[in-house]
VEXSE-118592 format. One record per residue (C-alpha): y, z, x; residue in three letters. Coordinates in Angstrom, 1 decimal. Example, Ala and Ser with C-alpha at 12.3 -4.5 7.8 and 13.67 -1.06 7.14 Angstrom:
BEGIN
NODE:c2:c3:c1:code
NODE:-4.5:7.8:12.3:ALA
NODE:-1.1:7.1:13.7:SER
# end
This chain:
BEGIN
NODE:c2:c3:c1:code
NODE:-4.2:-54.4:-38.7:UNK
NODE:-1.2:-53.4:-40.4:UNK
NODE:-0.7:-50.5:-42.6:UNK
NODE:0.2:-50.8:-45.9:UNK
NODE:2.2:-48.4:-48.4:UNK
NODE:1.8:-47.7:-51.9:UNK
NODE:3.7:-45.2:-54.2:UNK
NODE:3.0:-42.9:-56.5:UNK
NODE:4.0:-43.1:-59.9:UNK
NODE:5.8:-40.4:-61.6:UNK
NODE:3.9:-38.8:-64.2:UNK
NODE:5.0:-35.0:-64.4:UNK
NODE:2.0:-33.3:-62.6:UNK
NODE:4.6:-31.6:-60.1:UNK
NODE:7.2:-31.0:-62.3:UNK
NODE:9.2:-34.3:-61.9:UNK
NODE:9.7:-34.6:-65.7:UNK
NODE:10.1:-31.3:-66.5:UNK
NODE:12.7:-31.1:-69.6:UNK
NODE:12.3:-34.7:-70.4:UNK
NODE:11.7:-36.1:-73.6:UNK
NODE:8.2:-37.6:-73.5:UNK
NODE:9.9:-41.3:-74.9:UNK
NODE:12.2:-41.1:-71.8:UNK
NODE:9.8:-39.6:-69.1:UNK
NODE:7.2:-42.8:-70.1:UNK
NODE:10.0:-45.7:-70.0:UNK
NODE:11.5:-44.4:-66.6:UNK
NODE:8.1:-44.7:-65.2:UNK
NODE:7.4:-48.1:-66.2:UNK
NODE:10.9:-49.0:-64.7:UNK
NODE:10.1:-47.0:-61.7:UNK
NODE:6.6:-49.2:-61.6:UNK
NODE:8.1:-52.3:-61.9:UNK
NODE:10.8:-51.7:-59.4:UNK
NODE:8.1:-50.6:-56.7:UNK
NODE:6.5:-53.9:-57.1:UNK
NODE:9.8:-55.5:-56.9:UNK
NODE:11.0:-53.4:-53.8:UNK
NODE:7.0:-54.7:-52.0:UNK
NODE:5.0:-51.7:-52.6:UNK
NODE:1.2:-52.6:-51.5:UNK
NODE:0.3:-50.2:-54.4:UNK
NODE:0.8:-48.0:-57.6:UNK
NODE:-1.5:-44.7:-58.0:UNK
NODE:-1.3:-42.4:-61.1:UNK
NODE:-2.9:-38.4:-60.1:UNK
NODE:-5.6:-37.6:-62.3:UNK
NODE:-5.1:-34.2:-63.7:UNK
NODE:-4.1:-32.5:-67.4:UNK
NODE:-1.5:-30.1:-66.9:UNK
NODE:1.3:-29.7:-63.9:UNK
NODE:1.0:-27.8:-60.6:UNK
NODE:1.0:-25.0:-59.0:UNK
NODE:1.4:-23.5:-62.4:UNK
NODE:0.2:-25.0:-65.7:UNK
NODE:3.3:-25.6:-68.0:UNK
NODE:4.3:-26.6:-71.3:UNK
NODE:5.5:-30.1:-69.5:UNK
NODE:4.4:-33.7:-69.7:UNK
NODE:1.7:-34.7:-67.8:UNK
NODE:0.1:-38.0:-69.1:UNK
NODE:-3.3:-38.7:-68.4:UNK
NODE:-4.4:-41.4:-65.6:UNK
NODE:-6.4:-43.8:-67.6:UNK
NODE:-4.4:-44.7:-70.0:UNK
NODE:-1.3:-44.7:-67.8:UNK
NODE:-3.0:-47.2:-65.8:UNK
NODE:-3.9:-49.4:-68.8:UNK
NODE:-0.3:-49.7:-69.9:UNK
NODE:0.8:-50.2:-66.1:UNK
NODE:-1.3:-53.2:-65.6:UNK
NODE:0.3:-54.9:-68.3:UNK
NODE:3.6:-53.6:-67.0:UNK
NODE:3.1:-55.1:-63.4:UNK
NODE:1.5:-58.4:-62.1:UNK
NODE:1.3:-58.1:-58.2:UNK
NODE:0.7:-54.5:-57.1:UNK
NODE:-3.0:-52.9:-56.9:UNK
NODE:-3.4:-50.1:-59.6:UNK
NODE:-5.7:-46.9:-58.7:UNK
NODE:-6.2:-43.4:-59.3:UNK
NODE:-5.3:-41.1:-56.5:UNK
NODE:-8.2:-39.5:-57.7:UNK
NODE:-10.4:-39.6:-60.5:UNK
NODE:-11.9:-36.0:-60.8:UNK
NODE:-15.4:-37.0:-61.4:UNK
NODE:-16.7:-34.6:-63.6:UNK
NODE:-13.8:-34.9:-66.5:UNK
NODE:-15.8:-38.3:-67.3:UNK
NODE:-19.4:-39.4:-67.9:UNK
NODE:-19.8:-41.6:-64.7:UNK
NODE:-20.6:-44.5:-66.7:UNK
NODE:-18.2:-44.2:-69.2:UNK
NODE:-15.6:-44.1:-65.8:UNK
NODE:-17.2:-47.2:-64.2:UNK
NODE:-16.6:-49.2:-68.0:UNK
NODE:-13.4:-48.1:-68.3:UNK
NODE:-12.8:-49.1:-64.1:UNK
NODE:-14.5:-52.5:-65.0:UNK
NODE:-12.2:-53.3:-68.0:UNK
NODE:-9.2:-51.9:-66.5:UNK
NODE:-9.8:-54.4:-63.1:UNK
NODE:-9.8:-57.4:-65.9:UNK
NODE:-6.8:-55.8:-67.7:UNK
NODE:-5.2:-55.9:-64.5:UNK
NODE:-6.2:-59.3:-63.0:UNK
NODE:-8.2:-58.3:-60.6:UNK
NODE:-6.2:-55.1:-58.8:UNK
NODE:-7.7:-52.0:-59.9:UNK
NODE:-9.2:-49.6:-57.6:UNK
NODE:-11.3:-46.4:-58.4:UNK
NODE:-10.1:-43.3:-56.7:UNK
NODE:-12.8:-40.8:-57.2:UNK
NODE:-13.6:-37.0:-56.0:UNK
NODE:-15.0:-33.4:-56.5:UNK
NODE:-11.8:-32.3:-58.2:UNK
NODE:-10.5:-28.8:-57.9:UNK
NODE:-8.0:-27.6:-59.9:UNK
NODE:-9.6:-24.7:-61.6:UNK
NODE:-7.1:-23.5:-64.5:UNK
NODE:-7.3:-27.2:-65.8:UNK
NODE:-10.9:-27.1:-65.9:UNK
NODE:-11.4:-23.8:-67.6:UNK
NODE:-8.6:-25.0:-70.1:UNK
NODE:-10.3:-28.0:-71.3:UNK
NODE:-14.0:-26.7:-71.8:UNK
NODE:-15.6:-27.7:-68.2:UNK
NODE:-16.2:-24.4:-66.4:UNK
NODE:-16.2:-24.2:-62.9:UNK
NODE:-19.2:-25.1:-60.9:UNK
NODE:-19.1:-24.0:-57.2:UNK
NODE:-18.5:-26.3:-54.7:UNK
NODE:-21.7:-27.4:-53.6:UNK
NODE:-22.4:-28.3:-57.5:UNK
NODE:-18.9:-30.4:-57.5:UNK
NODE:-20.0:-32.0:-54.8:UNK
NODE:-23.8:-33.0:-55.9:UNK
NODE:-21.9:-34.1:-59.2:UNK
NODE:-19.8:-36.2:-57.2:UNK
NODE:-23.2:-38.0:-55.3:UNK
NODE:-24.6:-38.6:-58.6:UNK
NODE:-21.7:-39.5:-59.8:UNK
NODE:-21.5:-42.1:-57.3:UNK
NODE:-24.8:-43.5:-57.8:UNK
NODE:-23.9:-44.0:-61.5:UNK
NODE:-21.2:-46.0:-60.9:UNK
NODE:-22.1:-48.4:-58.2:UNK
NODE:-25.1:-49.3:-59.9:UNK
NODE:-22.7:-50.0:-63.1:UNK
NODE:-20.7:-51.9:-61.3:UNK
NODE:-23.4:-53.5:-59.4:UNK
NODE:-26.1:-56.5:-60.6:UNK
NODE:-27.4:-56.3:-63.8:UNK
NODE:-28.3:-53.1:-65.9:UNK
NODE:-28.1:-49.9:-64.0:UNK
NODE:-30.9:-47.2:-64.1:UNK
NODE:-30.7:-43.8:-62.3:UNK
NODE:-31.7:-40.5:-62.9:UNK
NODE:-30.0:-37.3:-61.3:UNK
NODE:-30.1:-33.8:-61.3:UNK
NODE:-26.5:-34.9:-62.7:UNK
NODE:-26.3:-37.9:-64.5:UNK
NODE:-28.7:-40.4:-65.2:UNK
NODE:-28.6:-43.9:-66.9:UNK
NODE:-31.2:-46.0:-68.4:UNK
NODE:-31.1:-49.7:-68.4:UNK
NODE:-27.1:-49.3:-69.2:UNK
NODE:-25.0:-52.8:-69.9:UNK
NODE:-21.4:-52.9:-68.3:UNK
NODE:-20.0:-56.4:-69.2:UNK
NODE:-17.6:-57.5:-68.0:UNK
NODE:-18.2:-56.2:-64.4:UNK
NODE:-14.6:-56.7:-63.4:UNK
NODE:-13.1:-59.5:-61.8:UNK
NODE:-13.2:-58.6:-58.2:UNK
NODE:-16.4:-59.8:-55.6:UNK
NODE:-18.3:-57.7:-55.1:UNK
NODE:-17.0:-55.4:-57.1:UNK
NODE:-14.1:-53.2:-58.0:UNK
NODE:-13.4:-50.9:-54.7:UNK
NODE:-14.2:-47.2:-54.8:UNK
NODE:-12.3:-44.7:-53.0:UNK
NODE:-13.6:-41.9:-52.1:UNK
NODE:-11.1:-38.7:-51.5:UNK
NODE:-11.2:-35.7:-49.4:UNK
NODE:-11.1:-34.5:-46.2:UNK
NODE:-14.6:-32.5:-46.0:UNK
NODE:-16.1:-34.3:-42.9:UNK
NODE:-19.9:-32.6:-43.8:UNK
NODE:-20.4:-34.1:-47.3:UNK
NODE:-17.6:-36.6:-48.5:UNK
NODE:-17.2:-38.6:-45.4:UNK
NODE:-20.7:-38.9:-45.6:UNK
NODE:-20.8:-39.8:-49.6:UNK
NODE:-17.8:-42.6:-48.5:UNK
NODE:-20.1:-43.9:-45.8:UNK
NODE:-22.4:-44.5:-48.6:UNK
NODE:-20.8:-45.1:-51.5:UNK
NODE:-17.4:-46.1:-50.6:UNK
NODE:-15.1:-49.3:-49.3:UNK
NODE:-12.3:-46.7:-48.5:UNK
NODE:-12.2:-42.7:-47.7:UNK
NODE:-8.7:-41.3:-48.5:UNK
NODE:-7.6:-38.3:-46.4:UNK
NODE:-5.2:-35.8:-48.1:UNK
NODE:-2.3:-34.0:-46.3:UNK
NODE:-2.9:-34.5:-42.9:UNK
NODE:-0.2:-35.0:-39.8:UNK
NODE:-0.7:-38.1:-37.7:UNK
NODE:-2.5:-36.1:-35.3:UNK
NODE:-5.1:-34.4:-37.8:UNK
NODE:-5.4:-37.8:-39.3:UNK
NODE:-6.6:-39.4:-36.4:UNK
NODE:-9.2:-37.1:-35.5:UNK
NODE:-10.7:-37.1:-38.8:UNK
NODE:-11.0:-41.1:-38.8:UNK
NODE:-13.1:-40.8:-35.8:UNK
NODE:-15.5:-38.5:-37.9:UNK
NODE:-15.7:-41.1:-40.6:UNK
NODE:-16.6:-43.4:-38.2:UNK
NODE:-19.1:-41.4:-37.0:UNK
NODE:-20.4:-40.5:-40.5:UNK
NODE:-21.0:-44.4:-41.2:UNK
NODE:-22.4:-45.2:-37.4:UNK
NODE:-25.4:-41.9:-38.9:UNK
NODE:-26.3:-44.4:-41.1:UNK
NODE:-26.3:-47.9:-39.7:UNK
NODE:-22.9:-48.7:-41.5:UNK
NODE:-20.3:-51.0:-39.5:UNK
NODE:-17.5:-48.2:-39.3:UNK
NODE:-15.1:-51.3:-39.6:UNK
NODE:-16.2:-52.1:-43.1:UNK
NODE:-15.1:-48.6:-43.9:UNK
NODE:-11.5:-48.8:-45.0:UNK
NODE:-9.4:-45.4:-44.1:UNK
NODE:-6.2:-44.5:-46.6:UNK
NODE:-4.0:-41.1:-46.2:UNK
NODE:-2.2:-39.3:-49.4:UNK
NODE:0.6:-38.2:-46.9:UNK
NODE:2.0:-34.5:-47.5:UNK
NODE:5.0:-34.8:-49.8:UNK
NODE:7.2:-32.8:-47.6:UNK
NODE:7.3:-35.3:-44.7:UNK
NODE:8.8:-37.7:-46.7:UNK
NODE:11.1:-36.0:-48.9:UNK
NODE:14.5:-36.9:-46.8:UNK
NODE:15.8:-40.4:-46.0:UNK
NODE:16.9:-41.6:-42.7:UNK
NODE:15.8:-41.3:-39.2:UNK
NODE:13.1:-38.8:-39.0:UNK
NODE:11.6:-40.1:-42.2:UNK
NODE:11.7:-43.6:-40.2:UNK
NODE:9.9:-42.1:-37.2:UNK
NODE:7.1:-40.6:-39.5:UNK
NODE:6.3:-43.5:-41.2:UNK
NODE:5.9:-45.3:-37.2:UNK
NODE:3.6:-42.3:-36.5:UNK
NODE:1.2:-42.7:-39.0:UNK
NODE:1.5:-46.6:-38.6:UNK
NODE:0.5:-46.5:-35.1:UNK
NODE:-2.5:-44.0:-36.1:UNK
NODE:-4.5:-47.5:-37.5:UNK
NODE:-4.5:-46.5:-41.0:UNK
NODE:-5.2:-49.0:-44.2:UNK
NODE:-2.6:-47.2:-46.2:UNK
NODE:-0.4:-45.0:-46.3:UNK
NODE:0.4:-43.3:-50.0:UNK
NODE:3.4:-41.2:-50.8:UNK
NODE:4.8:-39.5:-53.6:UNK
NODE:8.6:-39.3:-53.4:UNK
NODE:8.9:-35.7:-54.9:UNK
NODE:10.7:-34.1:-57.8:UNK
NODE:13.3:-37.0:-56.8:UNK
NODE:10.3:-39.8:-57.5:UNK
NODE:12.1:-40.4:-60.6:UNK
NODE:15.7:-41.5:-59.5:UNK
NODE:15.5:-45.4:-58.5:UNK
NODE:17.7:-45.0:-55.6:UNK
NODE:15.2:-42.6:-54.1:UNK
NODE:12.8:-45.3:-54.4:UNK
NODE:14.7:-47.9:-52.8:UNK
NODE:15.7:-45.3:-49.9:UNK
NODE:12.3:-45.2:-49.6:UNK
NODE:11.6:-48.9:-48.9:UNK
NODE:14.7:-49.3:-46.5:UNK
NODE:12.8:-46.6:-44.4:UNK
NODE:9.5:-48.7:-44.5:UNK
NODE:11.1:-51.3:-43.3:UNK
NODE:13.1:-49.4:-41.0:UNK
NODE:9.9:-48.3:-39.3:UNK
NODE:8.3:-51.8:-39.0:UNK
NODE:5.7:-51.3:-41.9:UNK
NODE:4.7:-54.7:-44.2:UNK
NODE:6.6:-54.9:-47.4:UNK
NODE:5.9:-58.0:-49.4:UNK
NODE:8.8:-59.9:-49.6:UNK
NODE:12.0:-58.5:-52.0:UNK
NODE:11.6:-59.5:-55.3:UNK
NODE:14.8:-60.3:-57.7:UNK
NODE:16.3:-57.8:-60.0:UNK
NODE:15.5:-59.3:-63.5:UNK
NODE:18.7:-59.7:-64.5:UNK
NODE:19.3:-61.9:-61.5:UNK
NODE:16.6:-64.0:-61.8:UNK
# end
């Protein structure tokens, strides 16, 4: 097994467009798109949240959904995802339509990114509350049970202390077999490795070091061996800390062997406040390649063609 990389794609959350017109911000990150699939990015992921970090600002921030609607049309190789859905913004099986119909939108390579979410201020702002953290995370199980039985055989039927559907239709289902894969995010090893053993094809770990990152696969492992699961059948994906890629050259290089040689599926990275310069991004893929990591093969510039 070889780990992969995908980017993500500016959309202001941390500040990269700050002072941009909204016209300009939105064109420079469908360039930026194209050009990671053209540089052999595994993947594109979009964050799912309203307003920018640490602070909320008066800055762009588009929203994840339709992002990755107009990205799929923008792109033809790379897989599309959220990086991740915060569950409760949606009606699970309003999320699981919108997942289906995005997979066909895209051909076949979308992938739902899902979680608790936790960014309070956003969801005070927009009419949510803020349930504890147990609740987010018995929203998130139900959650999960909405959507795999929407994007499962027939009409799905559940009924939770926190969703429910009755006899609900989702045609079409997608385009990929089984289905389109959910990604479960976080790093609590009690409940969401558990909910990914259950509910998941991949659990994505947030911020961890190569060390860290190890140890918590073999927990995930553990959480799908509790349950009869082939651990193997579990795939395991890491949003890297921003700071440990935010400098080209050698120790960059050396990172990106690190978390290679930890067995990880994927490895995703967002370039920082820089993400939106193209020669950042193509630093970037020199260093992949630098550290012996798969990028699919070099595309042409356009104009070249």
């Amino acid at each position: 097994m070889t780990m992969q990389v995908g980017l993500m794609v500016p959309q202001g959350w941390k500040g990269e467009f700050d002072g941009w017109e909204p016209r300009a911000a939105w064109e420079r990150s469908v360039s930026l798109a194209r050009d990671a699939e053209r540089l052999g990015f595994e993947s594109l992921w979009v964050f799912d949240h309203f307003t920018t970090v640490p602070a909320p600002t008066d800055e762009i921030t588009f929203e994840s959904f339709t992002m990755l609607g107009a990205l799929a049309q923008a792109t033809e190789r790379a897989r599309i995802g959220h990086m991740v859905v915060c569950t409760a913004f949606r009606n699970p099986a309003l999320t699981a339509k919108m997942s289906s119909t995005l997979d066909v939108i895209s051909g076949g390579r979308f992938e739902l990114g899902i979680g608790a979410g936790w960014k309070e201020d956003e969801w005070v702002a927009y009419g949510y509350g803020f349930p504890d953290t147990p609740t987010r995370l018995a929203i998130l199980r139900d959650h999960l049970e909405v959507i795999s039985r929407m994007l499962g055989p027939g009409r799905a039927t559940y009924l939770g202390e926190h969703a429910s559907v009755q006899g609900a239709i989702n045609v079409p289902k997608g385009l990929q077999s089984p289905r389109v894969p959910i990604v479960v995010g976080g790093n609590g090893r009690r409940v969401t490795f558990r909910l990914a053993a259950r509910f998941a094809d991949e659990l994505n770990l947030v911020f961890l070091d190569p060390a860290a990152t190890a140890e918590a696969m073999a927990v995930a492992r553990e959480r799908c061996e509790e349950i009869g699961r082939d651990p193997a059948s579990l795939r395991l994906s890491l949003y890297a800390p921003d700071r440990a890629f935010a400098t080209a050259g050698p120790e960059r290089v050396e990172t990106l062997a690190r978390y290679g040689e930890v067995g990880l599926d994927r490895l995703v990275v967002f370039l920082g406040p820089r993400s939106v310069d193209h020669e950042t991004q193509e630093a970037f893929a020199e260093d992949v390649r630098a550290a012996g990591l798969p990028l699919a093969p070099l595309e042409p510039i356009a104009s070249e063609a």
